[in-house]
C-alpha positions as CSV (number, residue, x, y, z in Angstrom):
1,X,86.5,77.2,86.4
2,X,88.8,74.8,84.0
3,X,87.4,76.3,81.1
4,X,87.7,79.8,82.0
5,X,90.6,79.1,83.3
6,X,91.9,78.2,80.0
7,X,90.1,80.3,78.0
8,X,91.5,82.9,79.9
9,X,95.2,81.9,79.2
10,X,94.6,81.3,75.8
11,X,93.1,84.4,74.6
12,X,96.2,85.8,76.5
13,X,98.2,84.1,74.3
14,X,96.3,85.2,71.3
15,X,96.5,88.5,72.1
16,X,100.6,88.7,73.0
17,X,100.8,86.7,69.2
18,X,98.7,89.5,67.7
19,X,100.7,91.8,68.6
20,X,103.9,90.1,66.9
21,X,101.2,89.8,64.1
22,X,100.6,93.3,63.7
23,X,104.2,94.3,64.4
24,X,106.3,92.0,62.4
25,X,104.2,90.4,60.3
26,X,105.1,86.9,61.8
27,X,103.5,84.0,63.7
28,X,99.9,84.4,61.7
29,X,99.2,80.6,61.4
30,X,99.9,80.6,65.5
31,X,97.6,83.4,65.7
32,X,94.8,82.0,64.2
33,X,95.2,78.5,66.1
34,X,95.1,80.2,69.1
35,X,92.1,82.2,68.0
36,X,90.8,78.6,67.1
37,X,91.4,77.5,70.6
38,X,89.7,79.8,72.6
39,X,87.1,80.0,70.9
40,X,86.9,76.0,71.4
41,X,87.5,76.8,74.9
42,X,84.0,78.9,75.2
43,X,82.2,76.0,73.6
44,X,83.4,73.3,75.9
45,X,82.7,75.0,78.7
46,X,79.4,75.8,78.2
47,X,79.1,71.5,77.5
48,X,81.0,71.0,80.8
49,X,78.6,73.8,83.2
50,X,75.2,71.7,81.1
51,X,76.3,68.2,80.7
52,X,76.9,67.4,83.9
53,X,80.0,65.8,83.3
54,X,81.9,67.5,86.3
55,X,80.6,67.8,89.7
56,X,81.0,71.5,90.5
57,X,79.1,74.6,92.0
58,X,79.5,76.0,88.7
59,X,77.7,73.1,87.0
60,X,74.2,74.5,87.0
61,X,72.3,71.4,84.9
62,X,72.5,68.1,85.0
63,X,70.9,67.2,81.1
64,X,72.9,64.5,79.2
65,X,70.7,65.2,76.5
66,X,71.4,68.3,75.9
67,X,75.5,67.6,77.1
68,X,75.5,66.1,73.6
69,X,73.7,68.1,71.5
70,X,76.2,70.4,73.0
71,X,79.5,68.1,72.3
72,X,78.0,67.5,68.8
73,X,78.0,71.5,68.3
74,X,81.6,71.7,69.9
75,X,82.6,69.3,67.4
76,X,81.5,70.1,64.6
77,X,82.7,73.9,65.1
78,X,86.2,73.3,66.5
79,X,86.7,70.5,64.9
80,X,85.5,72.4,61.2
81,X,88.0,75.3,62.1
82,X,91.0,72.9,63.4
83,X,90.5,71.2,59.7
84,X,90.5,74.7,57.9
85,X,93.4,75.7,59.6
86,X,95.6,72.3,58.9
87,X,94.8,72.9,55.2
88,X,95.1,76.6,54.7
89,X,98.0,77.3,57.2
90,X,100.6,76.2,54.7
91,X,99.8,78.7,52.4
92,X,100.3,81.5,55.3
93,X,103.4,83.8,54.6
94,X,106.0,82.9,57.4
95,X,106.3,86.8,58.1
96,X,109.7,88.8,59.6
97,X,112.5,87.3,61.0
98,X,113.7,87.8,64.3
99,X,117.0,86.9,66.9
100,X,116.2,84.1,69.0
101,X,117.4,87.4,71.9
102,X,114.2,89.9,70.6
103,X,110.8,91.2,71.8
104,X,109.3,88.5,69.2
105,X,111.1,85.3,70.6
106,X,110.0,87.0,74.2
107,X,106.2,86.7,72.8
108,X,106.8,83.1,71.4
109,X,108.1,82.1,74.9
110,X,105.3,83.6,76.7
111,X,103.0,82.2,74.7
112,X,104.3,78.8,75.0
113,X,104.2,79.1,78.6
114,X,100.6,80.1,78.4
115,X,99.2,77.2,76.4
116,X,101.5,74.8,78.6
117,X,99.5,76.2,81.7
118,X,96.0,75.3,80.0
119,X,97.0,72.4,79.1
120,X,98.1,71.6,82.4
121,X,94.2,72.6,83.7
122,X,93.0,71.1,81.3
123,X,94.7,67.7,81.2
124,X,94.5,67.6,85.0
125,X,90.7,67.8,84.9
126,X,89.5,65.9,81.8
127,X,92.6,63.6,81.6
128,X,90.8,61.3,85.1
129,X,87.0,61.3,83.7
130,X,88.5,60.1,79.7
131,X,91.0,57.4,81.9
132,X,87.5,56.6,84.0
133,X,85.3,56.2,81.1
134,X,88.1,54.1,79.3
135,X,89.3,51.6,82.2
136,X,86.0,51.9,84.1
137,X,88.3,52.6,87.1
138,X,88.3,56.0,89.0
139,X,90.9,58.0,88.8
140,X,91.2,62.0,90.1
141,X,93.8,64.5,90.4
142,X,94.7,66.9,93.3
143,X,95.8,70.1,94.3
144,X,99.1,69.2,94.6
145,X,99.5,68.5,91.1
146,X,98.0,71.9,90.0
147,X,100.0,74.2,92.7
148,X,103.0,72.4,91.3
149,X,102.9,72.1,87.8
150,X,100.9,74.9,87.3
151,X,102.5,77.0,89.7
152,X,106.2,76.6,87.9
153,X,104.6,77.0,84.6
154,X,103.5,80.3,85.7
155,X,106.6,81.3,87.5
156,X,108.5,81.3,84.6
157,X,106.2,83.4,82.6
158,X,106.3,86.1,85.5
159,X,110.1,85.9,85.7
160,X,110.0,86.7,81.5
161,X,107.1,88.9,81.7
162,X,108.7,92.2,82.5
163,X,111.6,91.7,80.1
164,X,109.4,91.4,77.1
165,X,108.7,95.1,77.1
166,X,111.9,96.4,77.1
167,X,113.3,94.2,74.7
168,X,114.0,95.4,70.9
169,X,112.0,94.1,68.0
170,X,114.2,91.6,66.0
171,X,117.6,91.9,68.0
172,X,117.9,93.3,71.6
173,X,121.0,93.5,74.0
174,X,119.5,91.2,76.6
175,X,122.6,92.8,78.8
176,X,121.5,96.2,78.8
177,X,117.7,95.0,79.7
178,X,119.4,92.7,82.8
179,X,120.8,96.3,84.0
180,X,117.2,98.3,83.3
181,X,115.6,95.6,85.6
182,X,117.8,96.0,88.4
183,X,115.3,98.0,90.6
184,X,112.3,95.4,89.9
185,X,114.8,92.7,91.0
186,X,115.4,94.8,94.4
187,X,111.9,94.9,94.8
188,X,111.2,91.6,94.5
189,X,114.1,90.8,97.4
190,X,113.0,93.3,99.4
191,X,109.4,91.8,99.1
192,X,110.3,88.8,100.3
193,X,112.6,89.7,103.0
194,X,109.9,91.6,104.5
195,X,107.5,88.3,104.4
196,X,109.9,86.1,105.6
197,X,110.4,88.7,108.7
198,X,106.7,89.6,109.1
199,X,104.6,86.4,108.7
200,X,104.5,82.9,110.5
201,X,104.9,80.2,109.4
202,X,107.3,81.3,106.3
203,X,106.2,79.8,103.7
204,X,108.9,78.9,100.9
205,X,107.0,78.9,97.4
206,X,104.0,81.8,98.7
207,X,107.3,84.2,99.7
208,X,109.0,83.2,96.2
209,X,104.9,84.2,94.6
210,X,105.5,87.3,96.7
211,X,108.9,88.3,95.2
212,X,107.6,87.5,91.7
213,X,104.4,89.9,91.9
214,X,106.4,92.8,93.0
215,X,109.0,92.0,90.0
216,X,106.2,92.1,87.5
217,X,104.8,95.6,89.6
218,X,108.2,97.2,89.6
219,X,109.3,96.0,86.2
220,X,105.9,97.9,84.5
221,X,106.7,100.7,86.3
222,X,110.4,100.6,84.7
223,X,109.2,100.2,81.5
224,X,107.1,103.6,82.2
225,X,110.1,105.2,83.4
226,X,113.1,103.9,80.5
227,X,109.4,105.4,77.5
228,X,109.8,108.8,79.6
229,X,113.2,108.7,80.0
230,X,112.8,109.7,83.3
231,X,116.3,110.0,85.2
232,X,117.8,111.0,82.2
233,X,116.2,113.8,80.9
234,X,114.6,116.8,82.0
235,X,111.6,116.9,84.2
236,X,109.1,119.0,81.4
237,X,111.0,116.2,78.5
238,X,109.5,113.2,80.7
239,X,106.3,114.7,81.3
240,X,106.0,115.5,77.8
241,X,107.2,111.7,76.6
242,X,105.0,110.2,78.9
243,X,102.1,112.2,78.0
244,X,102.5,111.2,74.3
245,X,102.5,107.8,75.1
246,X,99.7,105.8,73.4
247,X,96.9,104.6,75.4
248,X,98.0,100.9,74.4
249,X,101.0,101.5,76.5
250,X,99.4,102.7,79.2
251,X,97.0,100.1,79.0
252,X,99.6,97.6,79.1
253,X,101.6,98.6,81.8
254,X,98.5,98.9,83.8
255,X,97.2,95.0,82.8
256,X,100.8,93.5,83.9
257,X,100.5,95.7,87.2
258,X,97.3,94.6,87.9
259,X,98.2,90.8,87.3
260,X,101.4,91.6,89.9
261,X,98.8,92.6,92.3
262,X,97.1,89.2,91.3
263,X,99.9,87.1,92.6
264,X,100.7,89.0,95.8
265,X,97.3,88.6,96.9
266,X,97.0,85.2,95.3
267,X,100.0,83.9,97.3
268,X,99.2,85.8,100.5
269,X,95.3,85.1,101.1
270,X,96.6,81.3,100.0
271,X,99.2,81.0,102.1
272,X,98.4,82.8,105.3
273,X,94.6,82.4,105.7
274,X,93.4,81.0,108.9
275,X,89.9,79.0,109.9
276,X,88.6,78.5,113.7
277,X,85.6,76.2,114.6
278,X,84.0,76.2,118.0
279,X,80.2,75.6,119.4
280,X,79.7,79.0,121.4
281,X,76.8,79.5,123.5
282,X,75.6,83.2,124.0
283,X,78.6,85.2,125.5
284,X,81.3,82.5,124.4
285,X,84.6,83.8,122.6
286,X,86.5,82.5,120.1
287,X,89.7,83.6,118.4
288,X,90.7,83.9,114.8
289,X,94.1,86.0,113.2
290,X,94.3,89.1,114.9
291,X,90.5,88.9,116.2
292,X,88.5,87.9,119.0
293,X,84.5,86.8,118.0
294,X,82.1,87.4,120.9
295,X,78.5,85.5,120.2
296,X,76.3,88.0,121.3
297,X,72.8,85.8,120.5
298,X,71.2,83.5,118.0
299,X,66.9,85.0,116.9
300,X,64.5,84.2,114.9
301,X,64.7,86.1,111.7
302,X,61.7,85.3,109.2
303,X,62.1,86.3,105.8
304,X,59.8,86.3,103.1
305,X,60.0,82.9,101.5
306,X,62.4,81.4,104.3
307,X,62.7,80.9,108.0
308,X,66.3,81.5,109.6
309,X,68.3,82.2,112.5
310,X,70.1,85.2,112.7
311,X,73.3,85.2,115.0
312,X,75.2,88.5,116.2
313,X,78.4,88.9,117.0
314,X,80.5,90.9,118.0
315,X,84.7,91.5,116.4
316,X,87.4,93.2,118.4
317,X,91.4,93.3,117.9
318,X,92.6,90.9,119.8
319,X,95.2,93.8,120.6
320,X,93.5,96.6,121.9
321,X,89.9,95.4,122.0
322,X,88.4,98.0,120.2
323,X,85.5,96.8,118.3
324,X,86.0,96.1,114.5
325,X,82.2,94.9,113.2
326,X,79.3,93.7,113.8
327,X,78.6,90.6,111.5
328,X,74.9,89.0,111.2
329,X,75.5,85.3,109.8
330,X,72.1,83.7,109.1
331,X,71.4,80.0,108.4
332,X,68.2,79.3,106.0
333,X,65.0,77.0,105.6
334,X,63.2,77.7,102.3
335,X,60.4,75.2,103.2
336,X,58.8,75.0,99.6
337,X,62.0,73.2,97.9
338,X,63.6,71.7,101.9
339,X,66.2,73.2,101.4
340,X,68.8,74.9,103.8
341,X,71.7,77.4,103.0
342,X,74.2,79.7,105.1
343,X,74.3,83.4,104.9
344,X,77.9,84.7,105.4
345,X,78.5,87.2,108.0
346,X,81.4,89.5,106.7
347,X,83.7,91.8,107.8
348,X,85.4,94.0,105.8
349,X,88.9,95.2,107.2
350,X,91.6,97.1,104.9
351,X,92.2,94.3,102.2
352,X,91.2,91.2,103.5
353,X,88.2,89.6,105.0
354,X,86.7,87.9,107.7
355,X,84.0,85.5,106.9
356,X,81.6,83.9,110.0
357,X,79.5,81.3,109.4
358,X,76.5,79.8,112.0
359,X,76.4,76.1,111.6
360,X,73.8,74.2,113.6
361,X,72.6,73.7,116.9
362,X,74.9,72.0,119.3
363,X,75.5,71.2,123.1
364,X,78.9,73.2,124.2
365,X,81.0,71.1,126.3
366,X,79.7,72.6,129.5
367,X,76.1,71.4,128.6
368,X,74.7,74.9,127.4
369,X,72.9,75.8,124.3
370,X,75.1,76.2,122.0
371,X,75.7,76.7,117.9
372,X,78.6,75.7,115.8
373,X,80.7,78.5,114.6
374,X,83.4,78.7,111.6
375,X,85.4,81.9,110.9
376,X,87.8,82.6,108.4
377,X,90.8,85.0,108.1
378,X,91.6,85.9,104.6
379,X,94.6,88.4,104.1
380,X,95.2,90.7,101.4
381,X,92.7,88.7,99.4
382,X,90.6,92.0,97.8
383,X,94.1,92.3,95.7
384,X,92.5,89.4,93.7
385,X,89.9,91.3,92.7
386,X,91.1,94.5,92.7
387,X,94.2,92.8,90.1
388,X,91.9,91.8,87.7
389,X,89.9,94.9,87.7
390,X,93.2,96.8,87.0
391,X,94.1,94.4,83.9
392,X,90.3,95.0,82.7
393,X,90.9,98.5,83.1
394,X,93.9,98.1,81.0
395,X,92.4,96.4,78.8
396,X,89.7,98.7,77.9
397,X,91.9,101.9,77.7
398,X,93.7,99.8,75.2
399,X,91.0,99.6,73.1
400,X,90.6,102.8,73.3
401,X,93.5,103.6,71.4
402,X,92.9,105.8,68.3
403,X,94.9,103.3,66.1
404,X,92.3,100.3,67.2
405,X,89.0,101.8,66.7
406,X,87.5,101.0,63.5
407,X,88.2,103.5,60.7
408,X,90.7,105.8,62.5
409,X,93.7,105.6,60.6
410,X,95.3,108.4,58.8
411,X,92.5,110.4,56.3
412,X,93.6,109.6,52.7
413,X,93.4,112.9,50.4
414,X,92.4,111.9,46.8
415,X,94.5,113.5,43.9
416,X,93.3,116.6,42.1
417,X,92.4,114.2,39.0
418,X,90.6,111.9,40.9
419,X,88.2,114.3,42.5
420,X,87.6,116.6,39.0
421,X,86.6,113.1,37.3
């Protein structure tokens, strides 16, 4: 997670600097670091997931000996490009000049964000194990750090994120922008007076997260609306602007929508999901959100390699009672390695979840027969998934651009001469 975490901001970064790169000619030594770094970043995690370093459920071998082979490799290769780079980058040509108020000092700032944000991850996880391994004492690092050093970093590249776009390259009237964003602004109050009026507990930094993910939705959408003009011309002169759009805008406007419906769901699920434990014997009830759990019985359900229990139960709106699923949690023996594992019962219901989980055999307080039950409550959190499948969908129509793909540029005609000869 640290490293993909990382990687995943930095190639961000890389790819905001190529733009500026392409554009303007500028930042190319930043360029390359940054494609330096992430590909570092690919490297270390794979040593981190082998080496056994960290203690995660991503770490899927424990082998010092190959750890260093694979540190030795990571080395080597990241620290041969870093070395390249600090002797060559001199001799880069500083590129275009720009106002520090321009689309290009937008880029810088974002990307400065996004590299402050991995190293943030990545200083909070590896920062304890080097102090460890130095002093011999342990030393760790919480959530609390991450949610709040992480979280401002991030904050501040959402709150510039919707801006960059409609700045001009090299000088921009930041005034005129301000004005263009008023209706993302709107949206972004309206957001959170609408969570701070709906939900309980209200939540001060998830309803702020709110605000900011409808700000970088709506703000996408505005930049849409100022390429086709729409408002202020004709209804066939927008059509026909927006239709000649090129897939890279598209694509962009549909990754930063997609990362807005990140951060609402992000905030929500985070901030408003709830958990209930109980031991239930058959008919018990227990009660979790908006949901009422009925345990309808706990079988014997032999598999092919395993041995389990399969529980039923039975979901109904705690308003209402009309039945919403049936989940079938299952807790498993696999007798040839002893080892024991829970099969989630889910329930699937508009965008969030509801996750029940059979836990072990226990006497309920009354003395009965009884197992020990855990459901969750997560809202709104398939708008995680579904907001990186909208920025991977943007991605890839991006790429699909006909000035990207390899060897589609204008068709040169040779002169007369050229072709007689």
């Amino acid at each position: 997670d640290v490293c993909s975490s990382d990687l995943w901001l930095a190639a961000t970064a890389l790819l905001h600097s190529a733009i500026v790169t392409e554009k303007r000619g500028a930042l190319a030594g930043w360029t390359l670091f940054l494609a330096i770094l992430a590909f570092s970043f690919s490297m270390l995690g794979a040593f981190l997931v082998r080496s056994g370093v960290l203690t995660s459920v991503h770490a899927f071998a424990v082998d010092p000996q190959r750890g260093v082979l694979l540190l030795g490799i990571l080395g080597l290769a990241a620290g041969a490009a870093f070395a390249l780079f600090a002797w060559r980058a001199p001799a880069l040509a500083p590129g275009g000049v720009f106002a520090p108020i321009s689309r290009e000092a937008s880029l810088v700032l974002n990307n400065l964000f996004l590299v402050t944000a991995a190293a943030v991850i990545l200083g909070g996880t590896l920062g304890p194990l080097i102090i460890e391994a130095v002093t011999g004492r342990p030393n760790s690092v919480g959530a609390p750090f991450f949610d709040l050093v992480f979280g401002l970093v991030m904050a501040l590249a959402l709150i510039l994120l919707p801006a960059g776009p409609l700045l001009a390259w090299k000088r921009a009237d930041l005034k005129g922008v301000v004005q263009r964003l008023t209706w993302a602004l709107g949206a972004g109050i309206l957001t959170a007076l609408v969570v701070l009026g709906l939900t309980e507990p209200n939540r001060a930094f998830a309803t702020f997260g709110m605000a900011l993910g409808a700000w970088v939705i709506v703000g996408a959408l505005v930049e849409l609306a100022e390429r086709g003009r729409i408002g202020r011309a004709s209804k066939a002169e927008s059509v026909r602007r927006l239709g000649g759009l090129p897939r890279s805008a598209w694509g962009m406007a549909l990754a930063h929508i997609g990362l807005g419906v990140f951060v609402l769901g992000a905030c929500f699920e985070t901030a408003w999901k709830q958990e209930a434990s109980d031991v239930l014997a058959q008919g018990d009830q227990m009660r979790v959100g908006g949901y009422v759990l009925t345990l309808q019985g706990v079988g014997d359900a032999p598999g092919p390699n395993y041995q389990a229990e399969r529980a039923e139960f039975e979901v109904r709106a705690a308003r209402g009672g009309r039945i919403i699923c049936t989940p079938t949690p299952e807790r498993r023996f696999y007798p040839v390695n002893r080892q024991a594992t829970s099969e989630v019962g889910l329930c699937f219901r508009n965008l969030g979840d509801l996750y029940v989980v059979l836990g072990d055999a226990r006497a309920t307080p009354k003395g009965e027969a009884g197992w020990v039950v855990r459901a969750y409550w997560n809202p709104l959190v398939r708008l995680i998934f579904l907001g990186p499948l909208l920025m991977a969908l943007g991605g890839a129509l991006s790429l699909s651009d006909r000035r990207l793909r390899l060897a589609a540029g204008r068709k040169v005609v040779a002169p007369a001469a050229a072709v007689k000869a």
